[in-house]
BALOBA-1460 file (C-alpha; in Angstrom, 3 decimals):
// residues 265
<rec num="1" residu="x" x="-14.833" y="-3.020" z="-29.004"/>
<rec num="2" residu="x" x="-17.012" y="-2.915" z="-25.816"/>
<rec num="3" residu="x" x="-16.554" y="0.133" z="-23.511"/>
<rec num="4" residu="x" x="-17.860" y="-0.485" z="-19.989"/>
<rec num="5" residu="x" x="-17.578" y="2.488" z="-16.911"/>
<rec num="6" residu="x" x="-17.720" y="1.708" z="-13.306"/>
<rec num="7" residu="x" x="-19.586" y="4.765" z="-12.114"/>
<rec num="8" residu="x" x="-22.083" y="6.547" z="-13.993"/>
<rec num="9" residu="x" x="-21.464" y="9.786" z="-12.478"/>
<rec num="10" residu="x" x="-21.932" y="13.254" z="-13.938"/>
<rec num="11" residu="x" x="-18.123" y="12.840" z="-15.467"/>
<rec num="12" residu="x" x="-18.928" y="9.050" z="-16.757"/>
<rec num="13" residu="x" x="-22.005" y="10.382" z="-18.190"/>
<rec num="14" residu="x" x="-20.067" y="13.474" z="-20.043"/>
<rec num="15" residu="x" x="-17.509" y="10.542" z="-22.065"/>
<rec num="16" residu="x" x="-20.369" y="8.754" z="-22.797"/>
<rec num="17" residu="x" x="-21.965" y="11.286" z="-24.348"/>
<rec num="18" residu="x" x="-18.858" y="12.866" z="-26.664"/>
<rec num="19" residu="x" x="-17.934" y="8.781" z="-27.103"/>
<rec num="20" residu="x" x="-21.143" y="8.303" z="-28.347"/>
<rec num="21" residu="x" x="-21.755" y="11.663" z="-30.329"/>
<rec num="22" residu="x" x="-18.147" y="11.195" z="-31.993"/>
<rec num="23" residu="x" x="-19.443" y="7.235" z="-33.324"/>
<rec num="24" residu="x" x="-16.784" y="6.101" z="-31.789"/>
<rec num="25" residu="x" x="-18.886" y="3.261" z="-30.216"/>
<rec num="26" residu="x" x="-22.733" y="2.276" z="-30.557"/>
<rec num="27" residu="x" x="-25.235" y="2.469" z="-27.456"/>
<rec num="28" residu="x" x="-24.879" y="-1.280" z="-28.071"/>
<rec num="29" residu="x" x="-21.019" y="-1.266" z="-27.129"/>
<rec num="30" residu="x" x="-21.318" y="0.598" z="-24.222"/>
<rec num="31" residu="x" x="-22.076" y="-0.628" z="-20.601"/>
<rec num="32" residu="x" x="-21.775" y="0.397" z="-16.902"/>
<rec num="33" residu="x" x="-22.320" y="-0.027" z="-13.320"/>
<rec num="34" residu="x" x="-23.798" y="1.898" z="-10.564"/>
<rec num="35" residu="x" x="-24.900" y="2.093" z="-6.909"/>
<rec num="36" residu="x" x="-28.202" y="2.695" z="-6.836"/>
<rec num="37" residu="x" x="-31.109" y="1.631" z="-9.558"/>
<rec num="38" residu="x" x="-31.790" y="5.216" z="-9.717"/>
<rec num="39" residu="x" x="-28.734" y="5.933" z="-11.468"/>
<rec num="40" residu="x" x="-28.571" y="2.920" z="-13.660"/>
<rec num="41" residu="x" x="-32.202" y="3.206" z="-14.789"/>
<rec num="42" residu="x" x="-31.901" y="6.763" z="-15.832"/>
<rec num="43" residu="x" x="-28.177" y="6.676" z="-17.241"/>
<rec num="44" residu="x" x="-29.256" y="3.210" z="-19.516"/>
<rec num="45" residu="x" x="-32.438" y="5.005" z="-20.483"/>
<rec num="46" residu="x" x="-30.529" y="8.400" z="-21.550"/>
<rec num="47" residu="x" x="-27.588" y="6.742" z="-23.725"/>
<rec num="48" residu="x" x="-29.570" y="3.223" z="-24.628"/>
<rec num="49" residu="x" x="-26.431" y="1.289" z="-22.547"/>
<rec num="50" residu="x" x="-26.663" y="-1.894" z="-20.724"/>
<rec num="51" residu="x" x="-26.486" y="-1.193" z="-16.756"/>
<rec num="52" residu="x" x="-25.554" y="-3.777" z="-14.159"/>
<rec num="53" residu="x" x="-25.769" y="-3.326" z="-10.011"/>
<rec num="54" residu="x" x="-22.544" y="-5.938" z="-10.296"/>
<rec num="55" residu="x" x="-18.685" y="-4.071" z="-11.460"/>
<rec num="56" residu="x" x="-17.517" y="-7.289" z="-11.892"/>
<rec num="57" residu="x" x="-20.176" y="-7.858" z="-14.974"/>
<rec num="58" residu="x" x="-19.046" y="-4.565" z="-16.370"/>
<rec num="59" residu="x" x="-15.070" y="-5.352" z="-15.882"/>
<rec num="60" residu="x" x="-14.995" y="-8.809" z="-17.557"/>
<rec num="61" residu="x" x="-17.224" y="-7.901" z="-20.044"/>
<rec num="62" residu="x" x="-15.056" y="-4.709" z="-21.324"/>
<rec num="63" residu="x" x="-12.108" y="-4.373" z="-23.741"/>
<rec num="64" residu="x" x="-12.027" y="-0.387" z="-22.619"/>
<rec num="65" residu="x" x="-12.562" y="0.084" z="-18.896"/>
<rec num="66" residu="x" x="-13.128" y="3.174" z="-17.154"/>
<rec num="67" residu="x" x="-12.602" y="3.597" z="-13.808"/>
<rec num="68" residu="x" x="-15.154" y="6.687" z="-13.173"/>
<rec num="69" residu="x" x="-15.243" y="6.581" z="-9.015"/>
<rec num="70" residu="x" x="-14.238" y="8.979" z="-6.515"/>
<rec num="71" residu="x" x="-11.069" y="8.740" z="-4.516"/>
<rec num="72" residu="x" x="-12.254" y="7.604" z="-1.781"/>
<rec num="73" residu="x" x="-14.012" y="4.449" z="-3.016"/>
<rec num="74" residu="x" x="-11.397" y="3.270" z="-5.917"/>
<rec num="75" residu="x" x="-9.395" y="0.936" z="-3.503"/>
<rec num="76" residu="x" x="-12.260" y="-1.182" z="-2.669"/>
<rec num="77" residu="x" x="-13.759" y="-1.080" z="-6.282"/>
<rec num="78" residu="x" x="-10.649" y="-2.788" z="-7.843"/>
<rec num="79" residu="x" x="-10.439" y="-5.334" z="-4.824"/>
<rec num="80" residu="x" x="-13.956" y="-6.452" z="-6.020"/>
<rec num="81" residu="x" x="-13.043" y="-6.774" z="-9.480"/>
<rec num="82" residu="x" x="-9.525" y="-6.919" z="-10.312"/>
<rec num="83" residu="x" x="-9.966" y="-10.816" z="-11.072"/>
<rec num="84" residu="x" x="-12.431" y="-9.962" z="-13.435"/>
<rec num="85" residu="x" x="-10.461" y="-7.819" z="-15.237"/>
<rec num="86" residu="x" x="-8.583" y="-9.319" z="-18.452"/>
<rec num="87" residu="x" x="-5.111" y="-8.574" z="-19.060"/>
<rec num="88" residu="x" x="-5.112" y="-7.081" z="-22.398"/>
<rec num="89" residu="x" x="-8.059" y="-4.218" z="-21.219"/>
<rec num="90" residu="x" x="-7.087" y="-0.870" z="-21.499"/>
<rec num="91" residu="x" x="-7.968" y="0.802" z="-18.208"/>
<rec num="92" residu="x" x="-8.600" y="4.630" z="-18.235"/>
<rec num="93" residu="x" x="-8.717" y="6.248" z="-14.603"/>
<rec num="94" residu="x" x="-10.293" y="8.973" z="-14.267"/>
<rec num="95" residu="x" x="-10.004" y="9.163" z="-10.588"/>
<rec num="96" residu="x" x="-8.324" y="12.197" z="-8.802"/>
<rec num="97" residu="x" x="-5.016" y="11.958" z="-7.396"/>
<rec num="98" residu="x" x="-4.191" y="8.085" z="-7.646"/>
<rec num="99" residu="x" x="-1.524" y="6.982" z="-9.704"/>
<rec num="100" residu="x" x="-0.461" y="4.639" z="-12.257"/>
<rec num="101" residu="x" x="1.723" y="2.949" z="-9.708"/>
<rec num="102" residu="x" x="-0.946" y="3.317" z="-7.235"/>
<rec num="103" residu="x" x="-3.695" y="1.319" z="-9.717"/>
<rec num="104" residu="x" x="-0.850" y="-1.414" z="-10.828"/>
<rec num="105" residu="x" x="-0.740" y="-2.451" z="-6.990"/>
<rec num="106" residu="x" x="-3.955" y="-1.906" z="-6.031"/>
<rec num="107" residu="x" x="-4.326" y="-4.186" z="-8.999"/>
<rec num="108" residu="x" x="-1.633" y="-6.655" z="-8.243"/>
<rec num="109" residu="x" x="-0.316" y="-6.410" z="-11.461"/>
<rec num="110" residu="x" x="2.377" y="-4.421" z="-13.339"/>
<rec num="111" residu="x" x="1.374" y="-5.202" z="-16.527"/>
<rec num="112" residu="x" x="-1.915" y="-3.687" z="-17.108"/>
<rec num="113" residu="x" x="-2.238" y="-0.758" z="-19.739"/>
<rec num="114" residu="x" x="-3.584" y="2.136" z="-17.726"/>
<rec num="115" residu="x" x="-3.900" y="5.213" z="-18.463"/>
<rec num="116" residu="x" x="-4.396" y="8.003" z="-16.068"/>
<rec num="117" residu="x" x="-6.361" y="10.623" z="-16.711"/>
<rec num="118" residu="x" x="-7.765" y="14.198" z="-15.192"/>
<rec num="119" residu="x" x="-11.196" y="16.032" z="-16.907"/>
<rec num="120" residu="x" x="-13.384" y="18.886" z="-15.898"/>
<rec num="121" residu="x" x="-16.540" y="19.496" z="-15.409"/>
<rec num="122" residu="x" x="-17.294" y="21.814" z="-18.820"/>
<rec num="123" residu="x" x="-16.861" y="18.262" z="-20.361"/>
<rec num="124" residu="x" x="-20.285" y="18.338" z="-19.886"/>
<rec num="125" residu="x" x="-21.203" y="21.250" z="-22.806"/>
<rec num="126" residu="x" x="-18.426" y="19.477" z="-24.957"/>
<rec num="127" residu="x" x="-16.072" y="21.626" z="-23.263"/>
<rec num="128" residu="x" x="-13.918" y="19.750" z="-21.386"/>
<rec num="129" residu="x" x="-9.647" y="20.125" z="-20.941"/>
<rec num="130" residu="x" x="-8.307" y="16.449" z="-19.968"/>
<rec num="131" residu="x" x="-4.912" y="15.494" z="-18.776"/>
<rec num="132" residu="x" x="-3.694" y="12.389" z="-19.949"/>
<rec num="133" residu="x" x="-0.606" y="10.036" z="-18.998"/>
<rec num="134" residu="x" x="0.294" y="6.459" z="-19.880"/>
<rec num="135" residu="x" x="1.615" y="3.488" z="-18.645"/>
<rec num="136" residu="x" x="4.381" y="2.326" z="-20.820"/>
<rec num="137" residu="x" x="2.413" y="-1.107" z="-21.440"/>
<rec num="138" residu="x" x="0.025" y="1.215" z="-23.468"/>
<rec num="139" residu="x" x="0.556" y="0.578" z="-27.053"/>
<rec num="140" residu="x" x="0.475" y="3.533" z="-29.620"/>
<rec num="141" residu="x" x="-2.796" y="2.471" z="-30.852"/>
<rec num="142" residu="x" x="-4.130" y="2.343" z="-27.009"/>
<rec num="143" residu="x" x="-2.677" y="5.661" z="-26.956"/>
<rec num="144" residu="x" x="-4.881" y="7.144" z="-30.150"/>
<rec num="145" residu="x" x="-7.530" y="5.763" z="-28.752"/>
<rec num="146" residu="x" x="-7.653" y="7.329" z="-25.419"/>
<rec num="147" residu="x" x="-6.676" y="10.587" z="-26.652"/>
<rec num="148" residu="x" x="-9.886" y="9.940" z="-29.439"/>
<rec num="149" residu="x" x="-12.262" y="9.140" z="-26.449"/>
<rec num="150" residu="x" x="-10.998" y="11.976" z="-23.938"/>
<rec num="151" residu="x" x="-11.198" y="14.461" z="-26.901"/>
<rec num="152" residu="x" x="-14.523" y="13.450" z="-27.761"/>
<rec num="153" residu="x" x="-15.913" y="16.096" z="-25.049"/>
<rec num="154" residu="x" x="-13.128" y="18.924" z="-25.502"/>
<rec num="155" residu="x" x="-9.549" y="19.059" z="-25.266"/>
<rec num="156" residu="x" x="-7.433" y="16.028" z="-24.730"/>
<rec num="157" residu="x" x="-3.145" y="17.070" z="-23.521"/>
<rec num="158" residu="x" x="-0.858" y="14.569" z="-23.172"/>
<rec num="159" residu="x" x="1.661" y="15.393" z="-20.065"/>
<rec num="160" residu="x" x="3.710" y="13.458" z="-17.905"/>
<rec num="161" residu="x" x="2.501" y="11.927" z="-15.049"/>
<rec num="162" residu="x" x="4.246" y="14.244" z="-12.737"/>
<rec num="163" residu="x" x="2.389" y="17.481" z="-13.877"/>
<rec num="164" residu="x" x="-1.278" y="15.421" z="-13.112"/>
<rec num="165" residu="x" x="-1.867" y="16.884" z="-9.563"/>
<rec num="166" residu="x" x="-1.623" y="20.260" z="-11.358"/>
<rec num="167" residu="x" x="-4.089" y="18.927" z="-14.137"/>
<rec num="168" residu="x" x="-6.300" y="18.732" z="-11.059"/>
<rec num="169" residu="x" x="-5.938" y="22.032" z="-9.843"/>
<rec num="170" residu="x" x="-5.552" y="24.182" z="-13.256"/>
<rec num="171" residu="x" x="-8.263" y="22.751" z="-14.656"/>
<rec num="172" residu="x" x="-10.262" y="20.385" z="-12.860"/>
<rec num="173" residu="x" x="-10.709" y="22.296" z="-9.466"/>
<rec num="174" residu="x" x="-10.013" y="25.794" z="-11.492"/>
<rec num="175" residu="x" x="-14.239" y="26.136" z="-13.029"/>
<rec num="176" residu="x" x="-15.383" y="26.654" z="-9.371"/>
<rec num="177" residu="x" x="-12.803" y="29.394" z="-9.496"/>
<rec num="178" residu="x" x="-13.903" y="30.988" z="-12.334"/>
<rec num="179" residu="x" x="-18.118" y="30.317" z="-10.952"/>
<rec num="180" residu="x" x="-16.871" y="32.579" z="-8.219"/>
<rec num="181" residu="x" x="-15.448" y="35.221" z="-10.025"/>
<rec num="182" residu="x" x="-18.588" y="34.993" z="-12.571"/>
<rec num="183" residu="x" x="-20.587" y="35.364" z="-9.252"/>
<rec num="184" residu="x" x="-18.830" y="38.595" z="-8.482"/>
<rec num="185" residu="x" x="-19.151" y="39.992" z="-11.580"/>
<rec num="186" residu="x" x="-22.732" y="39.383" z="-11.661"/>
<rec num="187" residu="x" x="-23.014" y="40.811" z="-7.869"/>
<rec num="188" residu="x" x="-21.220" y="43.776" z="-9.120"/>
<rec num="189" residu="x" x="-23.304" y="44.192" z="-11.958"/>
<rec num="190" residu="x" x="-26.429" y="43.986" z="-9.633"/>
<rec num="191" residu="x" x="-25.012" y="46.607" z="-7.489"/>
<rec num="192" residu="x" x="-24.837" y="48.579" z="-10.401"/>
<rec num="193" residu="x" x="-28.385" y="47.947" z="-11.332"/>
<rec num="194" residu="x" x="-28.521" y="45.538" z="-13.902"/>
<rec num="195" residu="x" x="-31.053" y="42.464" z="-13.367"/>
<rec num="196" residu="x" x="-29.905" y="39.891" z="-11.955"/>
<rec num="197" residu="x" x="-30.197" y="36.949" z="-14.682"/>
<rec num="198" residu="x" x="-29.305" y="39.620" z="-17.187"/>
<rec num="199" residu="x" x="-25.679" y="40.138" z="-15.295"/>
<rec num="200" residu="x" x="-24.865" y="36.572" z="-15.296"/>
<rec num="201" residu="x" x="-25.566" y="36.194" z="-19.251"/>
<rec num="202" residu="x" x="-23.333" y="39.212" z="-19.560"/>
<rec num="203" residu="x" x="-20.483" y="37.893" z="-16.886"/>
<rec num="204" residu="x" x="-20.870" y="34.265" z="-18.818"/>
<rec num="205" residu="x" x="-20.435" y="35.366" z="-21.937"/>
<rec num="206" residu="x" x="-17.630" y="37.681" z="-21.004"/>
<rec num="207" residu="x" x="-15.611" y="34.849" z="-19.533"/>
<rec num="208" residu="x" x="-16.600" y="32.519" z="-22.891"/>
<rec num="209" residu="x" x="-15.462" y="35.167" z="-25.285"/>
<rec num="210" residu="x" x="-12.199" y="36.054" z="-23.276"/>
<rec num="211" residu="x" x="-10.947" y="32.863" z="-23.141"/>
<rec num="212" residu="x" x="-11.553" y="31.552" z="-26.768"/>
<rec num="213" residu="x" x="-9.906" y="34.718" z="-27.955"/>
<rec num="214" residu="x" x="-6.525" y="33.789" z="-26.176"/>
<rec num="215" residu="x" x="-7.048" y="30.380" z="-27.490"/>
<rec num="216" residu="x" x="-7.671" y="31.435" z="-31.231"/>
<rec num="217" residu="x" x="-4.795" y="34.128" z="-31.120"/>
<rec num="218" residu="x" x="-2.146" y="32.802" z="-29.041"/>
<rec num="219" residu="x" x="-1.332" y="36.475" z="-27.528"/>
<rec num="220" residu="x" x="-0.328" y="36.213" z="-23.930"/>
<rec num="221" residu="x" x="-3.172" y="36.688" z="-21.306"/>
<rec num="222" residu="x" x="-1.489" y="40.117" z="-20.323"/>
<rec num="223" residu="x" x="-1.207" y="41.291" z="-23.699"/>
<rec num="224" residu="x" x="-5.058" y="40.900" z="-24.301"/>
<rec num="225" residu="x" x="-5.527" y="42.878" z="-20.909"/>
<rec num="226" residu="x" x="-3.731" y="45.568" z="-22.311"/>
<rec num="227" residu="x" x="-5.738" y="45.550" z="-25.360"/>
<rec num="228" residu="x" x="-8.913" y="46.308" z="-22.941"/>
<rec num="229" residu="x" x="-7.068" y="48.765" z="-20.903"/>
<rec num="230" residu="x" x="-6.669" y="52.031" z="-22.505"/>
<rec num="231" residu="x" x="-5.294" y="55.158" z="-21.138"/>
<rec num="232" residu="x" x="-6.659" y="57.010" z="-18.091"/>
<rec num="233" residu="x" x="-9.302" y="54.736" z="-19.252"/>
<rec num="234" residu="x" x="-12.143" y="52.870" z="-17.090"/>
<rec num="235" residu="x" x="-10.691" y="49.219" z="-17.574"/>
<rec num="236" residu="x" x="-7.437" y="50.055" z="-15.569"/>
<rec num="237" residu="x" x="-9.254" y="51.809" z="-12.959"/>
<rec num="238" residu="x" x="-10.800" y="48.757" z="-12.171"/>
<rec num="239" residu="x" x="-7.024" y="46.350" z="-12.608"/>
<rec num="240" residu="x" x="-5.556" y="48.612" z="-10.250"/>
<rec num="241" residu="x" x="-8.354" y="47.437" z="-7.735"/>
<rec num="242" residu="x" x="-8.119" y="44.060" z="-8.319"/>
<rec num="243" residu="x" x="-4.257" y="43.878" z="-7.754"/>
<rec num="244" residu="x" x="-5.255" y="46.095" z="-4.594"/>
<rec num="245" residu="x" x="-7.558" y="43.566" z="-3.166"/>
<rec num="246" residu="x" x="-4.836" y="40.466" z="-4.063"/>
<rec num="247" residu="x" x="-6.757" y="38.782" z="-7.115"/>
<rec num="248" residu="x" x="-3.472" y="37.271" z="-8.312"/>
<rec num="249" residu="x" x="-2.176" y="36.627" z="-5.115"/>
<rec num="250" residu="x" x="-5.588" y="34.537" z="-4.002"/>
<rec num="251" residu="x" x="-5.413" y="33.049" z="-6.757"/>
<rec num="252" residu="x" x="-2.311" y="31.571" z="-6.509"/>
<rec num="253" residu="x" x="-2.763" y="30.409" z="-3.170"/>
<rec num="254" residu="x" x="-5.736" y="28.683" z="-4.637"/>
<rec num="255" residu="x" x="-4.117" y="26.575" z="-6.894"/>
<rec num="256" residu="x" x="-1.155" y="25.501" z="-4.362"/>
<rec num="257" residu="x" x="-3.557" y="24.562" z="-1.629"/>
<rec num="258" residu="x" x="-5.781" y="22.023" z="-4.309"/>
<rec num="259" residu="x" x="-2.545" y="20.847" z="-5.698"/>
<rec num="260" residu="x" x="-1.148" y="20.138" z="-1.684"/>
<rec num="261" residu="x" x="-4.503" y="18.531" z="-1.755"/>
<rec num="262" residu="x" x="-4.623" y="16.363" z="-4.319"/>
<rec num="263" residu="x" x="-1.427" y="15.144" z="-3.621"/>
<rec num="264" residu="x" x="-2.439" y="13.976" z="-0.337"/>
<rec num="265" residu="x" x="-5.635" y="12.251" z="-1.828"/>
C-alpha cells in the first residue's frame, strides 16, 4: 500500500508520524509533495519519505491519498491533479470546511472514495481528536483503515458529515481556546508571584490532568467541578467570578462564530 500527502504541513507531518510509529506503513511506502525544497528536504529527511516538487507524481503514484492543504488552495490542487488520480484511491481530506460533495465536483467525479476528515493540532504529541465522515463509495475495509491511520496520533470519532463544521470548532479551533485560558492562568499565577515558567508547568498540567480525569471516569464536567468546590471554600470563590466576568457565555460565542466560519470557508 503506498500512502502519498499533498502538503507536508505541520498536520501532514503529525499522520505521518503516528502512521509510521503505529507500522502501519514503512518510510518506504510513504511519499509527498510540497511547495518549497525547504519543506520537502527537511520533511523526507525527518520520516526517510520520498518528496516530489510535482502533486501529480504523488497522486498517481498513491493507493491512500491525503489531501493535507489549506482551504484556500484545495480547488486549484485537485484541478492539477485530478487526472492523475486513479479511481480506486482512497482520498482522505483533511482540509477545513470543504465537503464530500464539494471534493466529488471539484473532482469531476462521484465515484471516488473520500473521506472527510477534521484533526487538531495536539495530534502532534500523539494527542490528537479527529472527526471522520465517509463517502458511501468507501468500503468497510477503507473505513478500518482510515479510522487505523487517523487514530494513529489520538482519537479517531466517526460522525456524520453534518456535525463536521462543529468538529472544526470543538476541537480543531477549541486548543487556541484553551492556550488562552492556560495564558491566564499563568498571568494570574504571576500576579500572584509565582515564576513565570513555573506557572505555565502548573496551568499545563492542570488542564492535562483535568481533562483525562473526565475522560477516564465519565462523570459530567460539572460534577468534577463540584468535586473541587467545597463549601465556603476558595474554589467557588473563584467560579462565582468566572460566571461574573461571562466565561461560559464567551465561550459559547466562541464556538458559534468559528462554526459560522467554517461554514462559510
Amino acid at each position: 500500500m503506498k500512502i502519498g500527502f499533498i502538503g507536508l504541513g505541520n498536520m501532514a507531518k503529525a499522520i505521518i508520524g503516528g502512521i509510521l510509529q503505529s507500522g502501519l506503513a514503512m518510510p518506504g511506502d510513504i511519499c509527498g509533495s510540497a511547495k518549497t525544497e525547504v519543506t520537502r528536504e527537511k520533511v523526507g529527511k525527518e520520516f526517510g519519505i520520498t518528496t516530489y516538487a510535482d502533486n501529480r507524481e504523488v497522486a498517481k503514484n498513491s493507493d491512500v491519498l491525503f489531501l493535507a492543504v489549506k482551504p484556500v488552495f484545495v480547488g486549484d490542487v485537485i484541478s492539477e491533479i485530478k487526472d492523475s488520480v486513479n479511481e480506486k484511491t482512497l482520498i482522505i481530506s483533511v482540509v477545513a470546511g470543504k465537503s464530500i460533495v464539494y471534493l466529488q465536483e471539484a473532482f469531476e467525479r462521484k465515484a471516488l472514495h473520500i473521506v472527510r476528515t477534521m484533526p487538531n493540532t495536539p495530534a502532534l504529541v500523539g494527542e490528537g481528536c479527529t472527526g471522520l465522515c465517509f463517502h458511501g463509495a468507501v468500503t468497510e475495509e477503507e473505513r478500518n483503515l482510515a479510522c487505523k491511520m487517523m487514530g494513529s496520533f489520538g482519537k479517531a470519532i466517526v460522525v456524520e458529515e453534518r456535525l463536521m463544521d462543529v468538529v472544526g470548532a470543538v476541537s480543531g479551533s477549541s486548543p487556541a481556546f484553551v492556550f488562552l485560558f492556560l495564558e491566564a492562568l499563568a498571568d494570574g499565577a504571576v500576579a500572584g508571584g509565582m515564576p513565570r515558567k513555573q506557572a505555565y508547568e502548573f496551568a499545563a498540567q492542570a488542564v492535562l490532568g483535568s481533562a483525562k480525569l473526565m475522560l477516564e471516569t465519565g462523570k459530567h464536567p460539572g460534577e468534577l467541578k463540584d468535586m473541587v468546590c467545597s463549601p465556603g471554600g476558595t474554589t467557588i470563590e473563584g467560579v462565582k467570578a468566572l460566571e461574573e466576568g461571562g466565561l461560559r457565555a464567551a465561550v459559547l460565542n466562541a464556538m458559534e462564530a468559528t462554526i459560522e466560519k467554517t461554514r462559510k470557508l
